[in-house]
N, C-alpha and C positions, 0 to 999 in steps of 0.2 A: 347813572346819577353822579358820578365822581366827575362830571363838566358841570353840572351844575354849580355854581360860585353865588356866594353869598355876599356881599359887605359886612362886614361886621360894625361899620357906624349904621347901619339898618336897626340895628337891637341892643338897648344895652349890655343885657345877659351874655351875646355874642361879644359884646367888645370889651367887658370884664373877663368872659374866659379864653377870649383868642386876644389879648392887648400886643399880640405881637405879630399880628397876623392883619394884612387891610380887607383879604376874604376869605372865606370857608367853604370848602367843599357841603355838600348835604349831605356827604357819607357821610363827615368825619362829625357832623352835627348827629345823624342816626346812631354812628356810633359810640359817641359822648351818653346818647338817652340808653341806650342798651346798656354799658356800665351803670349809668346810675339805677337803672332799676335792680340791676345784681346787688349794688349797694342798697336799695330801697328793701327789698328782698330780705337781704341777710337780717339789716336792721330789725324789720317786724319779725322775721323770726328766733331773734334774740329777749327781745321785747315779752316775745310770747313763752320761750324758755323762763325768763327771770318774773315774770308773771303766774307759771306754773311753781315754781320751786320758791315764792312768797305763801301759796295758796298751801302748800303742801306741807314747808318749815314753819310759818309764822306762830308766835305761840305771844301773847300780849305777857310779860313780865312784869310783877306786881310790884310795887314801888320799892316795899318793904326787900328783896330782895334785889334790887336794885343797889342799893345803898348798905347794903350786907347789914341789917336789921332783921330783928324777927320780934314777936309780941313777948316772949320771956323777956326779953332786955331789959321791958318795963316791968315787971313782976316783984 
């Protein structure tokens, strides 16, 4: 696949990320999508860490505490 040549004025996407290139192999496009899924990858399971550790910390803090008040104040 690496004779394979691509234009890159064929595809936007191709001529915003090879702007310095007039073709692209199909590897080097395969191997562009393989990175981003590793990227895709990490993200959802980031996602899904800071999703767990929401569900497990979160605790709703009541106003009054908030604002360093409490009901004797007004007493």
């Amino acid at each position: 696949m690496k004779n394979i040549l691509i234009s890159t004025e064929e595809s936007m996407i191709l001529s915003q990320l090879y702007e310095d290139k007039e073709s692209v192999s199909v590897a080097d496009i395969l191997s562009l999508l393989e990175y981003q899924q590793t990227v895709i990858d990490e993200l959802e399971e980031e996602n899904k860490n800071l999703k767990q550790d929401i569900e497990e910390n979160y605790r709703p803090i009541p106003l009054a505490e908030q604002y360093g008040i409490s009901d004797r104040d007004f007493i």
